[in-house]
C-alpha positions as a printed Julia matrix, in Angstrom:
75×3 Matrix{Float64}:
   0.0     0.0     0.0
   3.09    2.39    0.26
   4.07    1.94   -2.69
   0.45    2.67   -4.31
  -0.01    5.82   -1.89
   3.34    7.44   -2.77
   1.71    8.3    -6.06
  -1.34   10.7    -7.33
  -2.58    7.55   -9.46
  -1.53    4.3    -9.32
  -1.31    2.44  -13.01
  -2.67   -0.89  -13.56
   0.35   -2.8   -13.99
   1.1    -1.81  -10.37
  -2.1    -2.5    -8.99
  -2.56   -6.3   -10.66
   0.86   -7.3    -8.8
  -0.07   -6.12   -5.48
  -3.98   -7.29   -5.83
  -2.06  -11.2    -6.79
   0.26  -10.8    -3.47
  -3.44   -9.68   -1.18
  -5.23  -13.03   -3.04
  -2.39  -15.51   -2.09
  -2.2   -14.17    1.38
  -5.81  -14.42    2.14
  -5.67  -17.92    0.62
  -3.05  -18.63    3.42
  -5.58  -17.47    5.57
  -8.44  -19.63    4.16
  -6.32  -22.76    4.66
  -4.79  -21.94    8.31
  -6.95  -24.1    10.64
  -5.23  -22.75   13.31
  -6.98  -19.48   12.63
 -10.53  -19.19   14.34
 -13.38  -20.21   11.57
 -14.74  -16.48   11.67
 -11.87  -15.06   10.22
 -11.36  -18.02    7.98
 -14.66  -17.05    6.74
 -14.19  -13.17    6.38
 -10.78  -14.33    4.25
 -13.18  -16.68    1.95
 -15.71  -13.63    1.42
 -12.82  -10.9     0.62
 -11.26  -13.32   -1.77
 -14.54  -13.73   -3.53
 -14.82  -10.06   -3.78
 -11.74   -9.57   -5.19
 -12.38  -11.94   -8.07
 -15.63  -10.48   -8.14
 -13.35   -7.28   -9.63
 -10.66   -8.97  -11.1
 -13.08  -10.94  -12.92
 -13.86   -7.59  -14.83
 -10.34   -6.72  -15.47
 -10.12   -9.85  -18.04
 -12.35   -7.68  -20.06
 -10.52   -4.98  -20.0
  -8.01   -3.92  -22.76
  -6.17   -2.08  -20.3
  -5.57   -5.53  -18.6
  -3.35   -6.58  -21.54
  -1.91   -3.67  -22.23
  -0.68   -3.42  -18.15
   0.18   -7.37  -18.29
   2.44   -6.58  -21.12
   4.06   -3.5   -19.62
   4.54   -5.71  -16.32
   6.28   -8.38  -18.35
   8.39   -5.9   -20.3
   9.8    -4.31  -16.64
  10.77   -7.51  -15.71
  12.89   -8.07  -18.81
């Protein structure tokens, strides 16, 4: 969230990264039975919401066009 915050607008192929990093660590939290079952739960429903959005992203030309400038910095 620093990262995103230090600018005015953050671009797409900044956001998709970061949004990849918050899915995988609430899937952590999905699968951690040591957790209590509530927040187990709350992790379930805010991963659903977030492919709820990301879902709409695939439409997106934008989406490619960020996917390929994220591939290109990594070159």
């Amino acid at each position: 969230m620093l990262k995103i915050s230090k600018v005015n607008i953050p671009l797409i192929h900044q956001v998709i990264p970061i949004i990849d990093y918050v899915h995988a660590e609430l899937d952590n939290v999905i699968n951690d039975y040591s957790k209590l079952a509530i927040v187990r739960h709350a992790a379930q429903n805010a991963v659903m919401v977030i492919d709820k959005y990301y879902a709409c992203t695939n439409e997106s030309v934008m989406y490619r066009v960020a996917i390929c400038m994220f591939f290109f910095l990594l070159l």
